[in-house]
C-alpha positions as CSV (number, residue, x, y, z in Angstrom):
1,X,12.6,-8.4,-2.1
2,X,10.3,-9.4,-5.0
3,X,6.4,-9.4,-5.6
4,X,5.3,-12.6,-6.4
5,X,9.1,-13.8,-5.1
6,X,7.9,-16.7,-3.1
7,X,6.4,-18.8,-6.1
8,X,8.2,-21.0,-8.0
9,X,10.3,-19.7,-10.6
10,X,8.7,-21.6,-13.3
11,X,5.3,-20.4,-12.3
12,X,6.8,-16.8,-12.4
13,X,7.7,-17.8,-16.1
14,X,4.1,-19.5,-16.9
15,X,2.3,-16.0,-15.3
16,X,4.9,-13.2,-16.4
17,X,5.3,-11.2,-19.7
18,X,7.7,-8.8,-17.4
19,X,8.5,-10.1,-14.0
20,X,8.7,-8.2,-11.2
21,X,12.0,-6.8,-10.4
22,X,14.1,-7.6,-7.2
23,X,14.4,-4.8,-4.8
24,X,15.7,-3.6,-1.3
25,X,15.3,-1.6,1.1
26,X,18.1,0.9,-0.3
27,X,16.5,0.9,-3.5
28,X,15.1,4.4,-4.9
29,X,12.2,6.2,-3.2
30,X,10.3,6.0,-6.5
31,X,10.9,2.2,-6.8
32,X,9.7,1.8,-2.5
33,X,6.8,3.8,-3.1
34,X,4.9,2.1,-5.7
35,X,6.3,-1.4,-4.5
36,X,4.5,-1.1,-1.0
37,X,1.8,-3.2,-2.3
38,X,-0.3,-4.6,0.8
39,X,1.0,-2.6,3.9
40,X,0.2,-5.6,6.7
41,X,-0.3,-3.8,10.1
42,X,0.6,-5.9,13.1
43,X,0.5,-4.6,16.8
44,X,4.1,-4.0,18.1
45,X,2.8,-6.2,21.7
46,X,2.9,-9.9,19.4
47,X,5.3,-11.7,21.8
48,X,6.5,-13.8,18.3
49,X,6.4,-11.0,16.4
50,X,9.8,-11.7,14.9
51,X,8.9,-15.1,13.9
52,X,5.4,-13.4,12.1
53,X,7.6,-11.1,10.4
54,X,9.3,-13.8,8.5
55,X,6.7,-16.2,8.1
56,X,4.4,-13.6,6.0
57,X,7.9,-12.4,4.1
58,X,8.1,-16.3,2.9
59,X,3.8,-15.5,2.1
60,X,4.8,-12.5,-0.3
61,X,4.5,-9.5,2.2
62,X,6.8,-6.8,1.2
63,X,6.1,-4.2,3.6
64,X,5.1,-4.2,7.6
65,X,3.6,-1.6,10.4
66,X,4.5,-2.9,13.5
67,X,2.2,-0.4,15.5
68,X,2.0,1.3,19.1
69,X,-0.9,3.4,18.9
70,X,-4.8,2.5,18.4
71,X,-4.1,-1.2,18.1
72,X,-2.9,-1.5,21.3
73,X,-4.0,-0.5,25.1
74,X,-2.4,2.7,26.0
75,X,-1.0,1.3,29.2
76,X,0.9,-1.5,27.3
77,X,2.6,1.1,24.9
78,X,6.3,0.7,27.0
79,X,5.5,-3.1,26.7
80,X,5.5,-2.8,23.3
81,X,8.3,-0.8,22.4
82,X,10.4,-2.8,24.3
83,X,8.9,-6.0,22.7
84,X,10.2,-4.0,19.5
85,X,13.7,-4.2,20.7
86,X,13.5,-7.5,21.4
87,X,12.1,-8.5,18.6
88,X,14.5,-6.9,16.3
89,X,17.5,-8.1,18.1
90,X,15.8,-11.8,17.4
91,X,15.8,-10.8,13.8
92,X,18.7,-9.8,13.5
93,X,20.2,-12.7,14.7
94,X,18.5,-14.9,11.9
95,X,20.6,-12.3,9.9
96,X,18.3,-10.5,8.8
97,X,17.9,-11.4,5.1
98,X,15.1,-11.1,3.0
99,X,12.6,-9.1,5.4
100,X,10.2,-6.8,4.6
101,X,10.0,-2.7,4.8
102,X,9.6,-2.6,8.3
103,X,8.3,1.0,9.9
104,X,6.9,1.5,13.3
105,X,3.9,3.5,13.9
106,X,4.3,5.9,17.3
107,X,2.2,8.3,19.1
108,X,4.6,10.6,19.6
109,X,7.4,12.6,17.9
110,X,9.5,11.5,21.1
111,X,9.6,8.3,20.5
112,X,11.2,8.1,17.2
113,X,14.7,9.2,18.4
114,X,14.1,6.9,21.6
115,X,13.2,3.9,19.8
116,X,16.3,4.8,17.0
117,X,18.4,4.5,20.0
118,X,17.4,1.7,21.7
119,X,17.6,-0.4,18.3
120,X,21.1,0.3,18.0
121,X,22.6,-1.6,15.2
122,X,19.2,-3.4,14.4
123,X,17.7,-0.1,13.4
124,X,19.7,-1.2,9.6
125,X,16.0,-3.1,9.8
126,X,13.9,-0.6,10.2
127,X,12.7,1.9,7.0
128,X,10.7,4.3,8.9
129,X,7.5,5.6,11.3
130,X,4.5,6.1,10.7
131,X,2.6,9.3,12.1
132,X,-0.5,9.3,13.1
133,X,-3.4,11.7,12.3
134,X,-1.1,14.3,10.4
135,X,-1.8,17.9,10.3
136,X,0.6,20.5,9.5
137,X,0.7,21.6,13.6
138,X,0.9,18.1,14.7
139,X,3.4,17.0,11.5
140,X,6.4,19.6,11.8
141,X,7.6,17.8,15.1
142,X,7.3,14.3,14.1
143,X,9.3,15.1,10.9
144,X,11.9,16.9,13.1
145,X,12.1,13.9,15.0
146,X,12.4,12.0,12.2
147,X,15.6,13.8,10.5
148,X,17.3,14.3,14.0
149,X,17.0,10.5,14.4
150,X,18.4,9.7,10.8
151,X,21.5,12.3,11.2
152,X,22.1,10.4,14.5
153,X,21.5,7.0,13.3
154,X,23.1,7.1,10.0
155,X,20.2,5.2,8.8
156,X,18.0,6.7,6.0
157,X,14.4,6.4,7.6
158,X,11.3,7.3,5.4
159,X,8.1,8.9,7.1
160,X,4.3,7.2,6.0
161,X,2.1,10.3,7.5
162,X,-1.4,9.0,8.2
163,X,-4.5,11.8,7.1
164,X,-7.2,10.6,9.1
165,X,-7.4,14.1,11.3
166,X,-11.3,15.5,11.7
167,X,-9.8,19.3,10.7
168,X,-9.6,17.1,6.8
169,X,-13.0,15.5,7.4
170,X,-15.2,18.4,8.1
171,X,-15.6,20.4,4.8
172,X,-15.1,24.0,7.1
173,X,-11.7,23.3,7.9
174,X,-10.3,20.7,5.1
175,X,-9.0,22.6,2.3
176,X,-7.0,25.0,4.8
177,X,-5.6,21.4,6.5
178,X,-4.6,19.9,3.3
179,X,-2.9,23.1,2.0
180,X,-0.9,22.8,5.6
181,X,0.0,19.4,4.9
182,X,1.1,20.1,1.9
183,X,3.5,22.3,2.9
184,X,5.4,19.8,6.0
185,X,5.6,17.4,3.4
186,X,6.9,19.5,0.6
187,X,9.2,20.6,2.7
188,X,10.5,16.8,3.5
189,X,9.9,15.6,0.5
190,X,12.8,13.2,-0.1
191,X,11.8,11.7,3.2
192,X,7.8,11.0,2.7
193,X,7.7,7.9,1.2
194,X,3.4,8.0,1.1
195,X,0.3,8.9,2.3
196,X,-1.9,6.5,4.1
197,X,-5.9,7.2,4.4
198,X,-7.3,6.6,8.0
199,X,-10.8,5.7,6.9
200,X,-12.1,3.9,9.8
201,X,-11.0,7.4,11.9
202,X,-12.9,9.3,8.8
203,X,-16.1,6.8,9.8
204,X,-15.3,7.1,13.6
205,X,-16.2,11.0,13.4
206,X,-19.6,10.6,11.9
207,X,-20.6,6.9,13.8
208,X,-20.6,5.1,10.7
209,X,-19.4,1.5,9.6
210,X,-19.2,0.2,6.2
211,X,-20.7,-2.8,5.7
212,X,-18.9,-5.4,4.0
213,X,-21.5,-5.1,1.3
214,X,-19.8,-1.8,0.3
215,X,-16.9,0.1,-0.7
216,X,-15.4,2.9,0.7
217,X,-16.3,5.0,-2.2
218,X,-19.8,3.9,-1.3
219,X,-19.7,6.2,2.1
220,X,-20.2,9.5,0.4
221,X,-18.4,11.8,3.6
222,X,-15.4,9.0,2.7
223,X,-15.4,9.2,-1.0
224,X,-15.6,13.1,-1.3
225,X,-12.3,13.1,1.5
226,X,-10.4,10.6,-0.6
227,X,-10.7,12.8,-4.0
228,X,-9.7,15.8,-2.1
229,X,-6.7,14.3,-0.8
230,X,-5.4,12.9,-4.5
231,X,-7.1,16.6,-6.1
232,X,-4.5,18.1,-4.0
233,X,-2.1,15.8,-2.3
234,X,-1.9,13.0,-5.4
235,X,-1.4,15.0,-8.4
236,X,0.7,13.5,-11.7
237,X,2.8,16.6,-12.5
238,X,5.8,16.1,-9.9
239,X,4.5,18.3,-7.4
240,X,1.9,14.8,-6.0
241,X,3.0,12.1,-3.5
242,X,1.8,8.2,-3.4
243,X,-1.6,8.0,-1.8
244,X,-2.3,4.5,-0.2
245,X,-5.9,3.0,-0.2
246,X,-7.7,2.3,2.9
247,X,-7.8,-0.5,5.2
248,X,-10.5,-3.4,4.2
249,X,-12.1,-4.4,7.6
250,X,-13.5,-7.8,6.5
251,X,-12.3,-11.5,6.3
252,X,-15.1,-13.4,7.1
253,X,-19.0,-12.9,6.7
254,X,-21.2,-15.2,8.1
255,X,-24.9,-13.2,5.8
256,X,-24.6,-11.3,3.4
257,X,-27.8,-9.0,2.3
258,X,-26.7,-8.3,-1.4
259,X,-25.5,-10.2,-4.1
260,X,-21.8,-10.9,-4.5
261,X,-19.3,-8.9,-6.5
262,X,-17.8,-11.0,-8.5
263,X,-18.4,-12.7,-11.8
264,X,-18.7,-16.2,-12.1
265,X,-17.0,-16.9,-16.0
266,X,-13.3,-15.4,-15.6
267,X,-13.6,-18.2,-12.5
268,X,-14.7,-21.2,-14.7
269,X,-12.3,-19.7,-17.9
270,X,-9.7,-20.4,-15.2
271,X,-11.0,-23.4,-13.5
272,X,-11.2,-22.0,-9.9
273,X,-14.9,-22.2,-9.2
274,X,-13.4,-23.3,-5.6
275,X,-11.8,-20.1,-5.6
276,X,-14.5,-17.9,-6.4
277,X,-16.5,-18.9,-3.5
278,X,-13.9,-19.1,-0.9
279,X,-13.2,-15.5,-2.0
280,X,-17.0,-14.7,-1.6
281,X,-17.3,-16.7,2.0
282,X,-14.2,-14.3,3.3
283,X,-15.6,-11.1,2.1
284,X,-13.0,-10.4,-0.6
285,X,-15.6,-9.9,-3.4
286,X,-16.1,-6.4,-1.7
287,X,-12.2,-6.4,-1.4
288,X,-11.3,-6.8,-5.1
289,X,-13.9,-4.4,-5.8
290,X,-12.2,-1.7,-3.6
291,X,-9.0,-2.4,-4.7
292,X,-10.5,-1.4,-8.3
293,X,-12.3,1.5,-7.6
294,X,-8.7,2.8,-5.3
295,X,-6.9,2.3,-8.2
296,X,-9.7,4.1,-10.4
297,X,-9.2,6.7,-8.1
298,X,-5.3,7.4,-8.1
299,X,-4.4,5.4,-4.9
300,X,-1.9,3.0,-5.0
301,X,-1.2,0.1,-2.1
302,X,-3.5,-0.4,0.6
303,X,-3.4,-0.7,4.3
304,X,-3.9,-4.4,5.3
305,X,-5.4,-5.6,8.8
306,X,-5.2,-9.7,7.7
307,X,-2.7,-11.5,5.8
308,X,-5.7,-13.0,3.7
309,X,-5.5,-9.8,2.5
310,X,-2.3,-9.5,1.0
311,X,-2.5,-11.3,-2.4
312,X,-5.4,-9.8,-3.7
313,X,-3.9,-6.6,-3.3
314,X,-0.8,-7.6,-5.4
315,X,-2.5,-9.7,-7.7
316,X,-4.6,-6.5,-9.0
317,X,-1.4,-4.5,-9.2
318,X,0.1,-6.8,-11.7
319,X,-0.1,-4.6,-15.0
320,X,-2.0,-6.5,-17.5
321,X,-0.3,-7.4,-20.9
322,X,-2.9,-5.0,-22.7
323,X,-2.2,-1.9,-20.2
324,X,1.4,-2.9,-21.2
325,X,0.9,-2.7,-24.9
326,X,-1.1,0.5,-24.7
327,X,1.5,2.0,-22.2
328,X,4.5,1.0,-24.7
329,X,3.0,2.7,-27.6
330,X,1.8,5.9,-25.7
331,X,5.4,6.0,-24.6
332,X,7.5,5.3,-27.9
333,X,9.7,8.1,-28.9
334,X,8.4,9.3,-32.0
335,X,5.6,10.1,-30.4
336,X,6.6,12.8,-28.6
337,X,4.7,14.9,-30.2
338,X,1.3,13.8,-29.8
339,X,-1.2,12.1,-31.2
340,X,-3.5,9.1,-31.5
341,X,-3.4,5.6,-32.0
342,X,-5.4,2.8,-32.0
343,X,-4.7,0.6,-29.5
344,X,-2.2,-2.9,-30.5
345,X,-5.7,-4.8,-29.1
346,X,-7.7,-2.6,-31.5
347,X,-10.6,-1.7,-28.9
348,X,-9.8,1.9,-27.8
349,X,-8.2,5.3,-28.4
350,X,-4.8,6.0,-26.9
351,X,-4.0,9.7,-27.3
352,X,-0.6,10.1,-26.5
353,X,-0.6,13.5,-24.7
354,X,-3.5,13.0,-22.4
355,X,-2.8,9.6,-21.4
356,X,1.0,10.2,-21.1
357,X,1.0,10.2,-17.0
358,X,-0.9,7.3,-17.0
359,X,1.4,5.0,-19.4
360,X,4.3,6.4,-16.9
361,X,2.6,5.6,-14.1
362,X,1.9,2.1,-15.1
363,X,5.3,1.5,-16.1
364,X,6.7,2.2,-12.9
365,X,3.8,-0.2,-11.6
366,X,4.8,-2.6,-14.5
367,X,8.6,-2.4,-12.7
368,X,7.4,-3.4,-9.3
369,X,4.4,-5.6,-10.1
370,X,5.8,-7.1,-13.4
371,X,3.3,-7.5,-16.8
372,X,1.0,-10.8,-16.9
373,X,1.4,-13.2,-20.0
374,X,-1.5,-12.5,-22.6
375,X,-3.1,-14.8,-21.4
376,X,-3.1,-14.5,-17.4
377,X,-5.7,-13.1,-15.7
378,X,-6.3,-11.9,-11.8
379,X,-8.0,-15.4,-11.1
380,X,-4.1,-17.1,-12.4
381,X,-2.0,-14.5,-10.1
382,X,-4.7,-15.7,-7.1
383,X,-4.7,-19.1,-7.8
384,X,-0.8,-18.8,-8.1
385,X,0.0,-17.1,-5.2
386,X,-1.6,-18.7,-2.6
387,X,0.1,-20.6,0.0
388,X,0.4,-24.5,-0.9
C-alpha cells in the first residue's frame, strides 16, 4: 500500500519533495496509525462487496470498515456476516494483493471470535474490529474477545474503539468515562490501533444535525467532547493514542444559505476554477474546512461515509514543503538543547523545545503522506488524484 499509489509515477515525481512510503498490513503500529488516512465505511450486506473493495483500493483507499451495526437492519446482521465470508473467500481468490486495512465493525464481543473462525485462512485479510460505543464496562469484553481470537487465529488483529457513548457526552458522567477508557486501552495498548469519534451519535443525544454549512467544531456540545477526548485520550508525551476525525455527512447540496468556504485565487494559481466549484456543488468546501480545523485540533484521519470523500482527506495530510523545512530544523541534532530559529521561509518563530512534538509528529505524517514540491499546493494533490 501507498498514499497517492494509484497515480502515475511521474505525477508522484512532478507533486513530491518526499513521497509517500509503501506499506502493509504488517508494517509497524506507529506507521498503520497515522497512514489510516480516509477510513471509507461500507455496510457488510453489499452483495459486490469484494469487487467495491478493490475498485476504491485502485481509487487510493487505504483503509475499509465493512460494518454490521447501525448501517444495517438489525434483522439482516446474520445476512451480513455471512456475506463477509463470502466476500472474503472471493478476495482471496483474486489473491488478495494490494487491498486495503480491512476491519469489521460488530455489535458484539461474540462475534469477533465467530467471525475469526468462519474466515479461516482469509482472516490473513482482515486487520481488525471495530467496537462500538466504547466505555470501560462495555470495552473489557470486546478486547477479550479480541486477544482470544488473535491467540487462536495466529493473526495479529488491531482494535479501532468507537467513543460515541452518552456517559462521554453528558458533562456529569464524562471525565469519570474517559478516565475508564483510559485504562481498557492502556491496558491493550499494543493492540488499539485508534480512536474514532461517533459524532453523529454525540448529535443523536441532543436532536441536532449539522448543517453542511458548518463544522463539527461549530456544534459547541461536539467541539467541547472532541477536546476532552485529545485533553486526555490524545496527548503527545507517549502516554496519548491516535484520535480519528468525525464522519462528514455531506456530498451533495442542492442551497446553500451561507457563502462558500473556499477561496477563489489558490484555484485560478492552479488553473482549476472547474475544480473549485465542483468541490463547492458537493459540499466539500465545508469538508476541507473540517479536515483543517481536525487537524488544528490534534485528530488525525477521518471517518468517511462516500468515496468522494476520500482524496480530500489525503490531499490535506500531505505535509507541505514549508511544514517540512520547519520540522527538519526543529529536529536537527544540535539542537537538542533548545532554542530558536527563524524559520528557512523566514516568516515565523520555530522554538525548538515547544514545537518539538509537533515537528515529530509531522514527520511521521511526512512518512505516510510524503512532503509536496515547493511549489504544490492542496488544489495540485486534488487535481492529481482524481480518477481520470
Amino acid at each position: 500500500m501507498r498514499h497517492f499509489g494509484h497515480i502515475a509515477p511521474e505525477v508522484r515525481q512532478r507533486l513530491f519533495h518526499q513521497e509517500p512510503c509503501v506499506f502493509t498490513a504488517d508494517s509497524p503500529a506507529r506507521v498503520l496509525s497515522a497512514a489510516l488516512g480516509a477510513t471509507l465505511y461500507s455496510p457488510a450486506t453489499r452483495p459486490h462487496l469484494a469487487d467495491d473493495i478493490v475498485k476504491q483500493a485502485g481509487n487510493g483507499v487505504i483503509s475499509m470498515v465493512l460494518c454490521l451495526e447501525d448501517s444495517i437492519d438489525d434483522a439482516d446482521v446474520p445476512a451480513g456476516e455471512e456475506n463477509l465470508v463470502s466476500q472474503f473467500a472471493d478476495l482471496d481468490r483474486q489473491d488478495g494483493r494490494n487491498l486495503p486495512m480491512l476491519f469489521i465493525r460488530v455489535r458484539t464481543p461474540e462475534q469477533i471470535p465467530d467471525l475469526v473462525r468462519r474466515l479461516g485462512p482469509t482472516v490473513r485479510l482482515l486487520s481488525g474490529f471495530v467496537f462500538p460505543k466504547f466505555t470501560e464496562e462495555r470495552g473489557i469484553p470486546f478486547l477479550e474477545a479480541l486477544t482470544s481470537a488473535e491467540a487462536e487465529s495466529g493473526r495479529r488483529l488491531f482494535a479501532m474503539p468507537v467513543l460515541e457513548s452518552p456517559e462521554l457526552l453528558y458533562r456529569e458522567t464524562r471525565v469519570e468515562t474517559l478516565e475508564g477508557i483510559f485504562r481498557a486501552i492502556d491496558k491493550y495498548r499494543d493492540r488499539v490501533l485508534a480512536l474514532r469519534l461517533g459524532v453523529t451519535d454525540f448529535c443523536s443525544s441532543y436532536g441536532l444535525r449539522r448543517a453542511p454549512d458548518m463544522t463539527a467544531y461549530d456544534v459547541q456540545i461536539v467541539a467541547s467532547v472532541i477536546a476532552d477526548v485529545v485533553n486526555m485520550l490524545g496527548r503527545a508525551d507517549g502516554t496519548g493514542f491516535t484520535v480519528t476525525g468525525p464522519v462528514w455527512e455531506y456530498f451533495r447540496v442542492p442551497e446553500r444559505m451561507f457563502k462558500p468556504m473556499l477561496r477563489t485565487s489558490p484555484f485560478l494559481e492552479g488553473q482549476a476554477v472547474e475544480l473549485r466549484e465542483r468541490l463547492i456543488e458537493h459540499a466539500m468546501d465545508g469538508l476541507l474546512r473540517e479536515i483543517s480545523l481536525d487537524q488544528a485540533n490534534g485528530l488525525m484521519g477521518k471517518t468517511c461515509i462516500h468515496p468522494s470523500h476520500v482524496l480530500p482527506v489525503h490531499a490535506l495530510s500531505v505535509v507541505s514543503h514549508e511544514e517540512f523545512s520547519d520540522a527538519a530544523d526543529i529536529l536537527r541534532p544540535e539542537c537538542g538543547g533548545g532554542g530558536v530559529l527563524r524559520s528557512a521561509y523566514t516568516n515565523k518563530m520555530n522554538e525548538v523545545k515547544p514545537h518539538r512534538a509537533w515537528a515529530e509528529r509531522t514527520m511521521l505524517r511526512a512518512e505516510v503522506f510524503g512532503v509536496a514540491n515547493e511549489d504544490v499546493s492542496f488544489v495540485d494533490l486534488l487535481a492529481a488524484g482524481i480518477p481520470g
